[in-house]
Each structure stands twice: as structure tokens, then as C-alpha cells.
N, CA, C and O atoms as CSV, one atom per row, in Angstrom:
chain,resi,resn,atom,element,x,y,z
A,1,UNK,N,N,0.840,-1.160,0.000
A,1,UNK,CA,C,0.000,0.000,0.000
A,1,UNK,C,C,0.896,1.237,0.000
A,1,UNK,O,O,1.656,1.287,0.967
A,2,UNK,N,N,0.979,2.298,-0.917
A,2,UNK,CA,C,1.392,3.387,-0.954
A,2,UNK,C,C,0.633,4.554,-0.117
A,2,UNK,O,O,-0.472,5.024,-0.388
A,3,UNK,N,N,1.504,4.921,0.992
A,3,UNK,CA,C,0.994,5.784,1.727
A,3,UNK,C,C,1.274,7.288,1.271
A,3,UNK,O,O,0.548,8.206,1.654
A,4,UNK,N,N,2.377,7.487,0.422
A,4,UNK,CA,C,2.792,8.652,-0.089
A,4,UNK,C,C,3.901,8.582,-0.739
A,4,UNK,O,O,4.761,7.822,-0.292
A,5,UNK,N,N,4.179,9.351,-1.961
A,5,UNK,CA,C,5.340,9.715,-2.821
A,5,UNK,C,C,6.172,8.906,-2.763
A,5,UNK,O,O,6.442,8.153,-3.698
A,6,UNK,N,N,7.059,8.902,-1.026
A,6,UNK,CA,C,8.187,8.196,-0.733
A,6,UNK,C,C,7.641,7.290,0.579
A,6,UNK,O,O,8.498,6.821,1.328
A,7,UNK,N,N,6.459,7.086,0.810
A,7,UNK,CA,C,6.643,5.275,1.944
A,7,UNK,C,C,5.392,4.929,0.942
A,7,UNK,O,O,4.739,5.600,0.143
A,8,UNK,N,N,5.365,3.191,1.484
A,8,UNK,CA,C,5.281,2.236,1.093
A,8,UNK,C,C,4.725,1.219,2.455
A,8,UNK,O,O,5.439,1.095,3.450
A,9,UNK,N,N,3.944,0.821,2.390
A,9,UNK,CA,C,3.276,-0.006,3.561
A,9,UNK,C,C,3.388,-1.841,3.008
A,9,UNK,O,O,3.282,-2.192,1.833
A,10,UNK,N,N,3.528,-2.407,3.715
A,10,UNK,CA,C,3.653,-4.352,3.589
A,10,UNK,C,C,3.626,-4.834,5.084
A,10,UNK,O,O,4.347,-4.717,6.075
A,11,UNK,N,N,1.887,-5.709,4.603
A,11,UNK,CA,C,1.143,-6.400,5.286
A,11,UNK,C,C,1.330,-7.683,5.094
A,11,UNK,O,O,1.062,-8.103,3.968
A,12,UNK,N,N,1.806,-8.595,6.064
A,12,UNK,CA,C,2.214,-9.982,5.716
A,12,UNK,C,C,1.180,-10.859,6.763
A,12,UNK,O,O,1.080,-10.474,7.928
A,13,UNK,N,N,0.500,-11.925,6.343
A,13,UNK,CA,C,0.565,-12.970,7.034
A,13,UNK,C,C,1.894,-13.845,7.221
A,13,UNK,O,O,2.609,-13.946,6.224
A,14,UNK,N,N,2.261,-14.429,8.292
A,14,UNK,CA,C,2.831,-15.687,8.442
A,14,UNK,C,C,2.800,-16.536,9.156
A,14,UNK,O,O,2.671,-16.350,10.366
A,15,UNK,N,N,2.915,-17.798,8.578
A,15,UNK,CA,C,2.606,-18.781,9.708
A,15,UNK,C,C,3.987,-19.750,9.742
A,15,UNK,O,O,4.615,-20.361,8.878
A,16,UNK,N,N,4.125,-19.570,11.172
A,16,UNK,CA,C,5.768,-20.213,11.588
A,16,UNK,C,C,5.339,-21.349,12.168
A,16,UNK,O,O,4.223,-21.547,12.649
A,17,UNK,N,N,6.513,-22.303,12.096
A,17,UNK,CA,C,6.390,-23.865,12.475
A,17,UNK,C,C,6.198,-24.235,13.596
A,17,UNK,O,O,7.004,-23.811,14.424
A,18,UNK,N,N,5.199,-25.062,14.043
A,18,UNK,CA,C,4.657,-25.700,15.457
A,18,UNK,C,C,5.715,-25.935,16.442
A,18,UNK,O,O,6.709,-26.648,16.302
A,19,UNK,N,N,5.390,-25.285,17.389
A,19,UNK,CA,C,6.346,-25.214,18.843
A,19,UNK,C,C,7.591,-24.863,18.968
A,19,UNK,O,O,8.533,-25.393,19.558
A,20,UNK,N,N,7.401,-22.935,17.713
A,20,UNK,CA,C,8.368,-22.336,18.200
A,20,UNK,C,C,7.981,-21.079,19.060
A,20,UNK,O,O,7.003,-20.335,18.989
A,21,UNK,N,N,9.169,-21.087,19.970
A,21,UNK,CA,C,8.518,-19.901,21.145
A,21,UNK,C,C,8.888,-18.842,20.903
A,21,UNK,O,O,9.860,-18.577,20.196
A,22,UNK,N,N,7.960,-17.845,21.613
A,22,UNK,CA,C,8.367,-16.803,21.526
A,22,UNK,C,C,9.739,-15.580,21.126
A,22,UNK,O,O,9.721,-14.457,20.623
A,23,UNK,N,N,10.616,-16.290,21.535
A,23,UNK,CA,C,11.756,-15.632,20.847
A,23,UNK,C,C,11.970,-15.563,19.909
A,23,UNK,O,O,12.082,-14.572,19.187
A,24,UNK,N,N,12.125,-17.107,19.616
A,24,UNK,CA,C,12.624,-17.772,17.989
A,24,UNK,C,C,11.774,-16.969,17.281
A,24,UNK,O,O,12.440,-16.186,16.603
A,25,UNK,N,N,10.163,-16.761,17.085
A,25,UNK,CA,C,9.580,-16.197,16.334
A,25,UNK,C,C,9.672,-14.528,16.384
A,25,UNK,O,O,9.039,-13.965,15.491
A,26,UNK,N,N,10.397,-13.667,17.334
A,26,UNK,CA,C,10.581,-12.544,17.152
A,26,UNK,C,C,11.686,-12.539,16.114
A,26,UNK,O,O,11.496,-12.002,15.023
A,27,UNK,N,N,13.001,-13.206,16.469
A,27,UNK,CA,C,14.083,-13.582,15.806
A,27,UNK,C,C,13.645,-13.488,14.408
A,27,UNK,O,O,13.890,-12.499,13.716
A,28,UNK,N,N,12.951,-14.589,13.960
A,28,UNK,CA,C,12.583,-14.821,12.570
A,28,UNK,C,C,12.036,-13.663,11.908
A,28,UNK,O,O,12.422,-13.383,10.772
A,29,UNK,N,N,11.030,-12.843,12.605
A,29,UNK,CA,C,10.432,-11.528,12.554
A,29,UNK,C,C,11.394,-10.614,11.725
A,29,UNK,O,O,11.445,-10.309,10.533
A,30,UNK,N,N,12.407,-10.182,13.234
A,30,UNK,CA,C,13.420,-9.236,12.534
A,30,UNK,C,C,14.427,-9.955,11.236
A,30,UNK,O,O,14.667,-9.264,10.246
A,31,UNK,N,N,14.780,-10.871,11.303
A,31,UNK,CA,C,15.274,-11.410,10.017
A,31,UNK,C,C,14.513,-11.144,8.788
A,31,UNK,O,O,15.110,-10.567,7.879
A,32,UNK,N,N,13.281,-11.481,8.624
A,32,UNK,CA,C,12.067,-11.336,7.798
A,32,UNK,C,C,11.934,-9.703,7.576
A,32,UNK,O,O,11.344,-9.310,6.569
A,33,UNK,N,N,12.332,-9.015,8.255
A,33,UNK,CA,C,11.747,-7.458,8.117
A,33,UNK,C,C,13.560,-6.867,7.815
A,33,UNK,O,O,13.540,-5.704,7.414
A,34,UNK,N,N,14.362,-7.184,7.881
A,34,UNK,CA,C,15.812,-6.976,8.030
A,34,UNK,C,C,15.978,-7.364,6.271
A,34,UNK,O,O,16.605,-6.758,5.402
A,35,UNK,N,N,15.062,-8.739,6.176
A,35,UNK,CA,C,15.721,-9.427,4.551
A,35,UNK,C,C,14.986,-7.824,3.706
A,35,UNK,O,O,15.773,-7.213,2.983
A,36,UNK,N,N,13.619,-7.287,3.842
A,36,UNK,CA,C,12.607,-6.529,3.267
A,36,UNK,C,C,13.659,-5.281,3.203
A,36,UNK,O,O,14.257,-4.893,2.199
A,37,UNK,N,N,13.703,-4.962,4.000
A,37,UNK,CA,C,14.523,-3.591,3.925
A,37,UNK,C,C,15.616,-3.453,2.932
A,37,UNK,O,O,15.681,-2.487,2.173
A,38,UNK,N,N,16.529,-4.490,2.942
A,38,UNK,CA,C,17.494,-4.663,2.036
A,38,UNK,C,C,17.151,-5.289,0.638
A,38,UNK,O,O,17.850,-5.264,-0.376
A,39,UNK,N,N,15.953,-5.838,0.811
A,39,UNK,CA,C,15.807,-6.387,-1.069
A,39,UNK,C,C,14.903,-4.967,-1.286
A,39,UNK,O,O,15.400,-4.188,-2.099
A,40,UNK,N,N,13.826,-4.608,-0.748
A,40,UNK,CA,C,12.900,-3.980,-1.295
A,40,UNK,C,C,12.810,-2.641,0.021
A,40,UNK,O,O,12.024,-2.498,0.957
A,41,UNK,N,N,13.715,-2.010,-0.332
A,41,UNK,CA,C,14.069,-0.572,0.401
A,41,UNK,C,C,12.813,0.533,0.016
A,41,UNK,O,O,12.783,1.656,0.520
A,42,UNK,N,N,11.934,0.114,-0.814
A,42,UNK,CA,C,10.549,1.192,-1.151
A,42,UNK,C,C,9.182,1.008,0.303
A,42,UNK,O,O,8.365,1.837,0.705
A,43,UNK,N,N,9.418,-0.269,0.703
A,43,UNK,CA,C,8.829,-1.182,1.852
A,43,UNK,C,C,9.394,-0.231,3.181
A,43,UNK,O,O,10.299,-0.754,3.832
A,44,UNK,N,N,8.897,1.190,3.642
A,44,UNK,CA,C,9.378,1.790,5.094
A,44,UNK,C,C,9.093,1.106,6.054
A,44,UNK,O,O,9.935,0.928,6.935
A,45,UNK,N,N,7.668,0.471,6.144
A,45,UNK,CA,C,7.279,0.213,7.304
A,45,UNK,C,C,6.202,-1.208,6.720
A,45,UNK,O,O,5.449,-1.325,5.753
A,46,UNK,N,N,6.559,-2.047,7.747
A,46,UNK,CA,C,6.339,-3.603,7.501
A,46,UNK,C,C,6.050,-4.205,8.870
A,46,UNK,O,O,6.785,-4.253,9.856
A,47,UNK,N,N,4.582,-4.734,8.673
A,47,UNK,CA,C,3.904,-5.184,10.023
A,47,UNK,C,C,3.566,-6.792,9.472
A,47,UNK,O,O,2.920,-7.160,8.490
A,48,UNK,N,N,4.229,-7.520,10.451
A,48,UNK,CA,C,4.325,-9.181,10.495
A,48,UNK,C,C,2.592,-9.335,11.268
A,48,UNK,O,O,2.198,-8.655,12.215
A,49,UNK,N,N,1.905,-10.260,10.643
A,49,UNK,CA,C,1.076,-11.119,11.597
A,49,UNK,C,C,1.309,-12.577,11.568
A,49,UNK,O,O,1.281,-13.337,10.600
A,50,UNK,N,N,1.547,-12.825,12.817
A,50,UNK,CA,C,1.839,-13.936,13.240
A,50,UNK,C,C,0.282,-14.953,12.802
A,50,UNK,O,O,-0.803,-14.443,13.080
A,51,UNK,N,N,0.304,-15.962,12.318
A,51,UNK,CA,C,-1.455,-16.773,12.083
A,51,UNK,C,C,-0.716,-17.698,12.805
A,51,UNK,O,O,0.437,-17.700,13.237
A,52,UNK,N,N,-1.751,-18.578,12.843
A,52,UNK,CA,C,-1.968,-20.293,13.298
A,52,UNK,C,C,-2.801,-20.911,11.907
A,52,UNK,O,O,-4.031,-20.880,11.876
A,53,UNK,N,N,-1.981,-21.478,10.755
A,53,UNK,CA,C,-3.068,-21.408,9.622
A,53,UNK,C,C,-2.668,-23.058,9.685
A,53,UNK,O,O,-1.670,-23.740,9.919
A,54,UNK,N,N,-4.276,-23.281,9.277
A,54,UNK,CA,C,-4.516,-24.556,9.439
A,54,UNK,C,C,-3.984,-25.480,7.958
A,54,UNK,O,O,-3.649,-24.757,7.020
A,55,UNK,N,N,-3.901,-26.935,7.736
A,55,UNK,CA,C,-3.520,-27.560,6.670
A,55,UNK,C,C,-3.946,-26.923,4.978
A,55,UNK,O,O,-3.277,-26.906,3.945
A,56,UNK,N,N,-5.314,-26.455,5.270
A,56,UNK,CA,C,-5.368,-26.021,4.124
A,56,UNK,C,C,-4.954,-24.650,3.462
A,56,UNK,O,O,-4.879,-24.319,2.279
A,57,UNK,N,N,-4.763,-24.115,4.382
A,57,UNK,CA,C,-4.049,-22.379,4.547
A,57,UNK,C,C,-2.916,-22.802,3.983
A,57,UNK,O,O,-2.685,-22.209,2.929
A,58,UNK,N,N,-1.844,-23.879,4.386
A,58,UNK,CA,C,-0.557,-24.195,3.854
A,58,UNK,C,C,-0.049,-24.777,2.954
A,58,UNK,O,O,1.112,-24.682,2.557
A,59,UNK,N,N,-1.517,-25.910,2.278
A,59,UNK,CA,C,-1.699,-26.171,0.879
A,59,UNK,C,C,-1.327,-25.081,-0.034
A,59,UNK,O,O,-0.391,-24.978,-0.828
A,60,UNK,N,N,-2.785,-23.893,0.433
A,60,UNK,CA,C,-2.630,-22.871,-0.792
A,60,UNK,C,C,-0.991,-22.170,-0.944
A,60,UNK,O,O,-0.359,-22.057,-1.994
A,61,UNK,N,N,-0.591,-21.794,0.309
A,61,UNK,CA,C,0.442,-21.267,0.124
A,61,UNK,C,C,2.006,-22.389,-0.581
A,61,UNK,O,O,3.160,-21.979,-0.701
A,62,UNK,N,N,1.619,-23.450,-0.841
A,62,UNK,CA,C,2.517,-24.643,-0.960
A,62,UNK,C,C,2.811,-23.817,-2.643
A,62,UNK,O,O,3.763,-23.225,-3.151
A,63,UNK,N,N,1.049,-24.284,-3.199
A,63,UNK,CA,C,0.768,-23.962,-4.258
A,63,UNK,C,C,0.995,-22.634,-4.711
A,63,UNK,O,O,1.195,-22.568,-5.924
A,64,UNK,N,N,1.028,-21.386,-3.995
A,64,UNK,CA,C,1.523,-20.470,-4.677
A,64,UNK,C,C,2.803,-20.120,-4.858
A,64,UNK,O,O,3.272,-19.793,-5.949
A,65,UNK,N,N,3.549,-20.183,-3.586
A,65,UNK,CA,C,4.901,-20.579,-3.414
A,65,UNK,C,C,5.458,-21.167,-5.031
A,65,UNK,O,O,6.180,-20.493,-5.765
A,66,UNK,N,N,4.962,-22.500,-5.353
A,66,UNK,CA,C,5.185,-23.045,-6.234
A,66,UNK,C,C,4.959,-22.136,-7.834
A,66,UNK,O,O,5.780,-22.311,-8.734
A,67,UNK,N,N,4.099,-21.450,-7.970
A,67,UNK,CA,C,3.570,-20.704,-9.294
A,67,UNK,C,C,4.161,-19.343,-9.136
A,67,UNK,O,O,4.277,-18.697,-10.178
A,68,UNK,N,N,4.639,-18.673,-7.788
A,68,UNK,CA,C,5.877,-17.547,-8.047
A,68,UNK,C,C,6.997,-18.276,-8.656
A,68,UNK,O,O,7.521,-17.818,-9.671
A,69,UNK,N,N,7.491,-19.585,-8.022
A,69,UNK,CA,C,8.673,-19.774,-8.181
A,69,UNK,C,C,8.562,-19.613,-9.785
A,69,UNK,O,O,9.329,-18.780,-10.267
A,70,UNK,N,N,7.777,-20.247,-10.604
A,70,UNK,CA,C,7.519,-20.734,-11.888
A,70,UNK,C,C,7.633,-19.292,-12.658
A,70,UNK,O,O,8.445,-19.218,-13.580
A,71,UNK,N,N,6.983,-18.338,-12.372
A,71,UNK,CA,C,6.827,-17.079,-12.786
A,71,UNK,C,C,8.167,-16.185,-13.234
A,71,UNK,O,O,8.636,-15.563,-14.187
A,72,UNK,N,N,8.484,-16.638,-11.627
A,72,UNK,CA,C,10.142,-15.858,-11.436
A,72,UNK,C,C,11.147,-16.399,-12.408
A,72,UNK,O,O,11.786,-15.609,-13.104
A,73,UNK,N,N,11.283,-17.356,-12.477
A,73,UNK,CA,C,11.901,-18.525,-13.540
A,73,UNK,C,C,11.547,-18.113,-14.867
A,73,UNK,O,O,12.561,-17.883,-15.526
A,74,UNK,N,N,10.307,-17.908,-15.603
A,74,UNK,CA,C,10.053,-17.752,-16.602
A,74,UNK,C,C,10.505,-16.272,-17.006
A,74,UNK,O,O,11.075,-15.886,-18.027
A,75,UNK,N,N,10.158,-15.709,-16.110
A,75,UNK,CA,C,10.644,-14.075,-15.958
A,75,UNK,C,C,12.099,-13.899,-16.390
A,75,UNK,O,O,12.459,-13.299,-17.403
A,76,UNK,N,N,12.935,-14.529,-15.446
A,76,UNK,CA,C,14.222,-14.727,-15.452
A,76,UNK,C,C,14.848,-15.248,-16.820
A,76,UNK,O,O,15.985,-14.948,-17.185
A,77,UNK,N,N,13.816,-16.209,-17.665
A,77,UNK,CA,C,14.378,-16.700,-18.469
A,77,UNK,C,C,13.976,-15.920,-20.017
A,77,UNK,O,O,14.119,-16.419,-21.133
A,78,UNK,N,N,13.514,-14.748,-19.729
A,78,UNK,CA,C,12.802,-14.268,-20.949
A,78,UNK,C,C,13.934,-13.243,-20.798
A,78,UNK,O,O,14.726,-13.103,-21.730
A,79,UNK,N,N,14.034,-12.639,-19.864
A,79,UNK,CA,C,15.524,-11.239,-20.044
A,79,UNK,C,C,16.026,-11.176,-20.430
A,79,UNK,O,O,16.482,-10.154,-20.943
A,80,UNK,N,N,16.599,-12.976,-20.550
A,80,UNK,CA,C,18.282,-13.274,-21.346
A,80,UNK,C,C,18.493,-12.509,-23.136
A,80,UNK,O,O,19.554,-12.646,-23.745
């Protein structure tokens, strides 16, 4: 979401792996918001939600996961 000229807003779901605690998942947080800043520096301000997403929540995301990768690839391979 473009808030103005120069910021940039990113809203994430994520869902982190069963029976990690509290730290670990801040940890992962700032890593996750640390990777954003440095690939995509237009991204000022970036708010993590933590989910609990159930089997089929992680299907879809299996599956999209899978059709960026494909995208990116095809992308990648048309530049040359």
C-alpha cells in the first residue's frame, strides 16, 4: 500500500512452524523485516502477523509458493 510519494506499507501474514517460542519467532520476525529492507528498500514500514493457519491455509500457500517460483523462472528466463 502506498501511503505517499516516498513510503510504502507491507502487510504480511505468516505462519511459523509448530512449537516455536516466543523468541525464535521474534528472531525470525526481525530477520524477515531486516531481509525486506534490504531487497525492497521502497517497503518503510512492515507489520508481520503472526497466524496459526490450518492444513489447508498451507496447501494454498505450498501452491503459490510453487507458481511464483515458476513465474520468477520464466521471468528470469525471458531477459536473457
Amino acid at each position: 500500500m502506498r501511503l505517499g510519494a516516498d513510503s510504502a506499507l507491507l502487510a504480511a501474514r505468516v505462519d511459523l512452524r509448530e512449537g516455536m517460542d516466543s523468541e525464535e519467532a521474534e528472531e525470525v520476525c526481525v530477520r524477515i523485516k531486516r531481509q525486506l529492507r534490504e531487497e525492497c528498500p521502497a517497503f518503510d514500514q512492515v507489520f508481520l502477523d503472526i497466524v496459526d493457519a490450518d492444513s489447508d491455509d498451507r496447501d494454498r500457500a505450498r501452491i503459490l509458493e510453487r507458481d511464483i517460483g515458476r513465474l520468477v523462472a520464466d521471468q528470469d528466463g525471458s531477459e536473457e
